[in-house]
N, C-alpha and C positions, 0 to 999 in steps of 0.2 A: 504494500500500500504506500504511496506514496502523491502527495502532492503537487508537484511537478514531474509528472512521468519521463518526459524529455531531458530533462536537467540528471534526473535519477539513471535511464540508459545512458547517457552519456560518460559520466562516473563508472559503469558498469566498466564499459569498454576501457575506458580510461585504467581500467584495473586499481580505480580510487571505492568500488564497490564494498559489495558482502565478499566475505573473503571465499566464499562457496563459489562465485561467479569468475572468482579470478583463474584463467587457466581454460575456463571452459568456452572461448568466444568462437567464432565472433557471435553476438548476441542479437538477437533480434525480436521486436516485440508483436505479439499476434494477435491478443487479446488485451481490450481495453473498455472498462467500463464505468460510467460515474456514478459518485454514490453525492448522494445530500450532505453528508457528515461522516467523520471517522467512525464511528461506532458502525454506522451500518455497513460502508467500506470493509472493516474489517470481518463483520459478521457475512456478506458475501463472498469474500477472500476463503475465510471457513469451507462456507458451503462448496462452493467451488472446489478447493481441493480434497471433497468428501466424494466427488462425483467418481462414477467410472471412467476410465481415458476415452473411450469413445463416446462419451459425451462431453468432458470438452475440448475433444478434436470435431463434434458438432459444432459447439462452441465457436471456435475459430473459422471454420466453414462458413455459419451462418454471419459473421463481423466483415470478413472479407470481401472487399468490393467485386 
């Protein structure tokens, strides 16, 4: 979760990241969603990664222009 998403992948790459990201690039972002406030941000961040991967590899399907 993060507030500036773009500012956030850029660091990623930059390897100024999560130290998880670092090593694993090049990184790119495929899912992005808004939320009203942190709390629900977070509580869909949750749900999200409770899902099965083919759903959100729908997920990303469906966002994709």
């Amino acid at each position: 979760m993060a507030r500036d998403v773009d500012r956030r992948l850029q660091q990623h790459a930059a390897g100024r990241g999560a130290r998880y990201t670092r090593g694993r690039g090049p990184l790119a972002l495929v899912y992005r969603e808004p939320c009203p406030n942190r709390s629900s941000a977070l509580a869909r961040e949750h749900a999200i990664k409770q899902l099965p991967r083919a759903a959100k590899e729908a997920l990303v399907r469906e966002a994709s222009p």
